[in-house]
N, C-alpha and C positions, 0 to 999 in steps of 0.2 A: 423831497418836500418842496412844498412852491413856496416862493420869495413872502414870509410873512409883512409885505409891503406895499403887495399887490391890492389894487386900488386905487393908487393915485398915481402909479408911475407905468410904466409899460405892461404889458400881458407877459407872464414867461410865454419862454418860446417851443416850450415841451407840450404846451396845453396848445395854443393856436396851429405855428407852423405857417407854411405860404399860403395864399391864396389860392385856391383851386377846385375845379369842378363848381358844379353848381351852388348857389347862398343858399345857407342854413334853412332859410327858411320860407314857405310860400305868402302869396296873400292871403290864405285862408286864416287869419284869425292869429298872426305872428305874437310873439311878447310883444307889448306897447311899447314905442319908445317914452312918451309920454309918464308911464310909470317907471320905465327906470333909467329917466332922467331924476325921479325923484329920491333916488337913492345918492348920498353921501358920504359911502364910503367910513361916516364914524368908527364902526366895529362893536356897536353896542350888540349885534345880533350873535357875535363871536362865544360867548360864551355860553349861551343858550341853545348853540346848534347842535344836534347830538354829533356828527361826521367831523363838524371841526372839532370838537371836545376831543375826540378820538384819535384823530389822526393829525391836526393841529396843520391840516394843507389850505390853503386858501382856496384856491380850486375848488372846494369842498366845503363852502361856507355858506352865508346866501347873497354875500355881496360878490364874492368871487364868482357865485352861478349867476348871476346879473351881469357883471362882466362879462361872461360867455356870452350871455342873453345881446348883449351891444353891440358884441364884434358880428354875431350872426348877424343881425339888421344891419351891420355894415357889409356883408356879401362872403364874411367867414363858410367855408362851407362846413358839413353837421360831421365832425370829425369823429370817429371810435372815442376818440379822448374828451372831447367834449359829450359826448351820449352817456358817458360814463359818469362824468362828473352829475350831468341832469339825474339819473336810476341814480346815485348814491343819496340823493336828497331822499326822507323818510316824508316829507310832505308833514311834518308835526306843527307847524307853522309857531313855535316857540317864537322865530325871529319876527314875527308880524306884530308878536303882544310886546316883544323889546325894543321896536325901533322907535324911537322920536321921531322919525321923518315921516310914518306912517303909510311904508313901503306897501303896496300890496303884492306882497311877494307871490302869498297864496293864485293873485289871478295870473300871473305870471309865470311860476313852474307850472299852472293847470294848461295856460297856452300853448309852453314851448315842449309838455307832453305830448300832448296833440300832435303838435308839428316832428317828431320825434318816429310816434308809432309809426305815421303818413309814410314820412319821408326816408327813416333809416334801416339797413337792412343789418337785422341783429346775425348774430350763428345760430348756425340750426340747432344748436343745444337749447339757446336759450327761447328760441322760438317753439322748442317743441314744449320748454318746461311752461312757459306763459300759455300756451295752446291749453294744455293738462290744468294748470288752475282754471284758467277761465270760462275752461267746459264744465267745471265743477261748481264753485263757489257760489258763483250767482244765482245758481238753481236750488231752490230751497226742499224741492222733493229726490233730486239726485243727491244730496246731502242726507236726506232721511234714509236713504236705502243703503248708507254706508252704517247707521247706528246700528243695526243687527249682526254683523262682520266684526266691525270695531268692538261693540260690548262684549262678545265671546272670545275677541282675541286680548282683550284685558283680562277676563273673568280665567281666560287660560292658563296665565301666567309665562306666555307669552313672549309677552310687551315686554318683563321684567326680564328674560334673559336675554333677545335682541339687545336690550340698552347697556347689559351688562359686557355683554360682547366687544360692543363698539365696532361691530361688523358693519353693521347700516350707516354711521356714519363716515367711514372711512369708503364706501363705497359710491351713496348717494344721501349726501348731506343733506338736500332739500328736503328729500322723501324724510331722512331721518329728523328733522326740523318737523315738518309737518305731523309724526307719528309723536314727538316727544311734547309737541303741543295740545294733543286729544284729549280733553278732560275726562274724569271720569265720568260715566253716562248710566244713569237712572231711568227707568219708566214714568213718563210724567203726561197724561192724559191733553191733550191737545185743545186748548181753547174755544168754545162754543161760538159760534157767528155774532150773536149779540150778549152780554151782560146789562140786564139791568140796573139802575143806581139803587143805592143802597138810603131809604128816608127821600127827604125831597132832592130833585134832579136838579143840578145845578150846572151840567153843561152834557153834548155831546158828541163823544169823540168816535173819529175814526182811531184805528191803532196798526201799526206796522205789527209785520210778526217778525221780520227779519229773517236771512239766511243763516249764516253761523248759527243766529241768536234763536232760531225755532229747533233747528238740528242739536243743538249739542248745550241749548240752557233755555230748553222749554218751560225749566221752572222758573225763569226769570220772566217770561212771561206770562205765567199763572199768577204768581207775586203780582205784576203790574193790574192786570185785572182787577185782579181785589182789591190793591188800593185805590184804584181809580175807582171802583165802583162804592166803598167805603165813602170816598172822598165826596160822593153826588154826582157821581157821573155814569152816563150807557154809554157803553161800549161796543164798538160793531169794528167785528173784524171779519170780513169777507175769505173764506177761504181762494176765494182763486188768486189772491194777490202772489205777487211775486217780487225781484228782486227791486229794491230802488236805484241800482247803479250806482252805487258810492264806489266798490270797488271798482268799478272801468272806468270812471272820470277821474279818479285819484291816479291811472296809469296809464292816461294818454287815447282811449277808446271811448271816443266822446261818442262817434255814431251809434257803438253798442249800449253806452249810458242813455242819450237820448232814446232810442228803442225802449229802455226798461220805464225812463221817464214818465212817457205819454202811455204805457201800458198800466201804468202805478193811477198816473190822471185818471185814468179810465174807468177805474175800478172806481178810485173813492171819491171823485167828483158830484157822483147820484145819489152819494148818501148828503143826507140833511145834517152836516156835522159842521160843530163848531169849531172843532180844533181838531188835526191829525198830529197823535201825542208818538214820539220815538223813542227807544230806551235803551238804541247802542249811540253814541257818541257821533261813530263814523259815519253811519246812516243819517243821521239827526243835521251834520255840517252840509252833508251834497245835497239833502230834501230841502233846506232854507235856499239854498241857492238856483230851484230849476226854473228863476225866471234869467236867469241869465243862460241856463245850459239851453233852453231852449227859445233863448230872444230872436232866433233868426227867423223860427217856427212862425209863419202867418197865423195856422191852424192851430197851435199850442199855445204862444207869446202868452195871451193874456189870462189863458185857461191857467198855464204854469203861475202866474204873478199871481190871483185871487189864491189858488194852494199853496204855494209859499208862505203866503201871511198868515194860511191857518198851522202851520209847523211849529210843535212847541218841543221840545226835549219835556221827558216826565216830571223832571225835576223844576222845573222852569213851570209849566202849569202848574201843579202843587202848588207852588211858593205864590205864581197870580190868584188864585181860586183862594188860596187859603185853609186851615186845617178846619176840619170839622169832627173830622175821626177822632174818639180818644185815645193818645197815645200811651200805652202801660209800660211800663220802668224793662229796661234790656241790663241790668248792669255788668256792660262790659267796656273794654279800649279798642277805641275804636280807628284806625290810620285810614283818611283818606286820600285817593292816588286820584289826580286829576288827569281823566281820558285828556289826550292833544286836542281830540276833537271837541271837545266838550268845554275844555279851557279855553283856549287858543283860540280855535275855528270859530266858537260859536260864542263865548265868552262868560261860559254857565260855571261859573263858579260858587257865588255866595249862597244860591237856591239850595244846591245838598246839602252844602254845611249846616245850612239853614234849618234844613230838613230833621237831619242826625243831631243837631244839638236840643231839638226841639222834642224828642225824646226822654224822657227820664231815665238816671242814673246812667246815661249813655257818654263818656267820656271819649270826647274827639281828640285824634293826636295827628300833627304835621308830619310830613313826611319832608328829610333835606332834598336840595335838590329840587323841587316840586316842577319845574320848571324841563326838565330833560327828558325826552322820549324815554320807554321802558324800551323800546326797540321792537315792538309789535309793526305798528303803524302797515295796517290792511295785510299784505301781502308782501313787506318789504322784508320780511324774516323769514320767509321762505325763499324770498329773490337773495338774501345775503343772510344765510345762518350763522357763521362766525360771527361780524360787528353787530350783528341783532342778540346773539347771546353774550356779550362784552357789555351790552347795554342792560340787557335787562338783569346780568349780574349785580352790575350796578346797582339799580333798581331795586331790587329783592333784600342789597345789603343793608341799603336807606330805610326800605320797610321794618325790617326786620330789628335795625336797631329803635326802633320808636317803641320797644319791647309790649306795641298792641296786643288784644286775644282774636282781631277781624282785621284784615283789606276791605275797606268798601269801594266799586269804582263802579261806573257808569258804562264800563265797552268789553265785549264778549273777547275780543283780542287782548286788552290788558290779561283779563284774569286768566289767560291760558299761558300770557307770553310771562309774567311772573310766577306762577304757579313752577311754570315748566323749568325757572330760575333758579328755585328754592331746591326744586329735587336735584338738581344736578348739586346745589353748595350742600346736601343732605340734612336739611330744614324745611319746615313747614309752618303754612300755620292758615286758617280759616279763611276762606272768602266768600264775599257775597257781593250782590249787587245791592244798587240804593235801596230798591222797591223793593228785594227781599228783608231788608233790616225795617222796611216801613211797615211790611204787612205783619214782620212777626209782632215786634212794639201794636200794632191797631187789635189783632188777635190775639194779645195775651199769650204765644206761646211758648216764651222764656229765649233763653240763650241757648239750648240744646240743639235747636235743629240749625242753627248758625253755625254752631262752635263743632257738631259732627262732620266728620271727612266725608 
């Protein structure tokens, strides 16, 4: 364990080492020194950090990876041990909503990402395992061609003796991470190009449809529709969209992110919309942000900054626009889990709450902890399945004790990486997304289609 001191006195010497070969880092776009000179060293960010909560290493913290971040602009070269340190950060950015000094951590692991991918030469295990998601995940139609495969080898019963075995995880843990996270999968009819509003039209939006979020919680999308369109709004969702690059900008593959950026611009620039509304969390933090991912872009810069401003989280427009839909009585308990990205990143908090209490006979319950990753956060629980299920243990027992009858949360990752928590502690219990508990409360269709597995 590193010197819980580290900070203000020397770097240990396990994590740095001598000087040698080439510095950390290039001019392309390094951690500022600028910003973390404006770090302090306090330790307010210490207990909010999931990896220090964990393992209690400073190395491991976000003051400690800022540290890293210094010595490298001092000519540190980008050691195994410092890379290490970088990958174990979940990017949750809890330490961003904790600091008083109003660190921007977030632009700062996003930088020395970058500088990361560029510069370090991983093992070929680990290159091969990043190759295999990334040829996957951001593809929203090579995702759809796994739910025909996937559903019958649930439907098999399968899945239930693999798990029982513990063959697959003693073999390949990732794989087994990734299969234990598959929710179960429904037939759910795929979103029309445009919905019209519902009464008079009171704004309109473009909509993501998302990766994860169209493959494997199309109903969450169908939900959104409907209440947007309830709400007074058209909706036009262009099928040729594809990914937004949240996942590759959260893991250092900025030229792949910018790629998906300006092809995302492309699509929904020519429609006449007011606002491009999102409904996974992690999607919703990198789309506010592509005037920066793409500020160097002549041809993008300004195109990216006018979309940015129309980026609203679902929740976040609702709460601007206001209810008009009549909301009819759900009475149940209800435990909200604040996506990282949704909290933290973007800082959408009071809008669901807002949302869900504004429901009849709908009783909101806190969750402890609110403030700590579940251990999803993108792809970091497939890159690390042991501390991502340590975490979302956690998670699930916090949930669980608030003796709710729903989870509501905002990100297709939470409710798989909890979900996938509960079965291994062999507990269970209902989940939904916001929009699903909105549409049923506006459509009158009670608590049965919530409260079914």
């Amino acid at each position: 364990m590193v010197d819980a001191t580290w900070g203000t006195g020397e770097p240990p010497r396990d994590v740095l080492g001598p000087v040698r070969g080439e510095p950390a880092f290039d001019a392309d776009h390094p951690p500022r020194a600028d910003l973390i000179a404006d770090c302090v060293h306090c330790g307010f960010c210490l207990t909010t950090c999931p990896t220090y909560v964990l393992w209690g290493a400073e190395a491991d913290s976000p003051r400690g990876r800022i540290y890293l971040m210094n010595s490298g602009l001092g000519g540190e070269p980008l050691s195994d041990s410092m890379v290490q340190h970088y990958d174990r950060c979940l990017g949750c950015m809890a330490c961003v909503t904790a600091c008083p000094s109003g660190v921007q951590y977030d632009r700062l692991i996003e930088d020395t990402r970058a500088q990361v991918e560029r510069r370090h030469s991983r093992t070929p295990r680990d290159r091969a395992l990043r190759a295999a998601i990334f040829a996957l995940f951001p593809y929203p139609r090579r995702l759809r061609l796994l739910r025909g495969p996937l559903r019958a080898y649930q439907k098999s019963g399968l899945q239930d003796l693999v798990g029982r075995s513990g063959l697959l995880r003693r073999m390949a843990p990732s794989l087994a991470a990734m299969e234990s996270l598959a929710p179960r999968l429904r037939k759910v009819p795929r979103p029309p190009k445009r919905v019209a509003a519902r009464g008079r039209r009171r704004a309109v939006v473009g909509m993501l449809t998302g990766c994860v979020q169209s493959a494997f919680f199309p109903e969450v999308n169908s939900a959104t529709v409907r209440v947007l369109a309830a709400e007074g709004c058209d909706v036009l969702i262009p099928p040729s969209q594809g990914c937004c690059g949240a996942l590759s900008v959260h893991n250092g593959r900025k030229a792949e992110a910018q790629k998906f950026a300006r092809r995302l611009i492309d699509t929904f620039e020519k429609l006449a919309m007011d606002y491009f509304v999102v409904n996974a969390a992690g999607c919703g933090s990198s789309l506010k942000e592509y005037d920066v991912l793409l500020a160097d872009d002549p041809v993008y810069a300004a195109r990216a900054a006018a979309f940015t401003a129309k980026v609203r989280d679902l929740a976040e427009l609702l709460a601007e626009l206001g209810p008009v839909a009549v909301r009819h009585p759900l009475p149940l308990s209800v435990a909200y889990h604040d996506a990282c990205h949704l909290g933290h990143a973007q800082g959408v908090r009071t809008q669901p709450r807002a949302l869900l209490a504004g429901i009849p006979e709908l009783k909101l319950s806190e969750i402890a902890d609110p403030e700590l990753c579940c251990g999803s956060a993108g792809i970091w629980n497939v890159l690390n399945p042991e501390p991502a299920a340590e975490l979302g243990d956690r998670k699930a027992r916090n949930v669980l004790d608030t003796g709710a009858d729903l989870l509501v949360t905002a990100n297709p990752g939470c409710l798989m990486q909890v979900a996938s928590a509960m079965q291994r502690q062999g507990a269970a219990m209902a989940m939904a997304h916001t929009a699903q508990v909105l549409d049923a409360s506006i459509r009158n269709l009670g608590t049965d289609g919530l409260l079914s597995p």
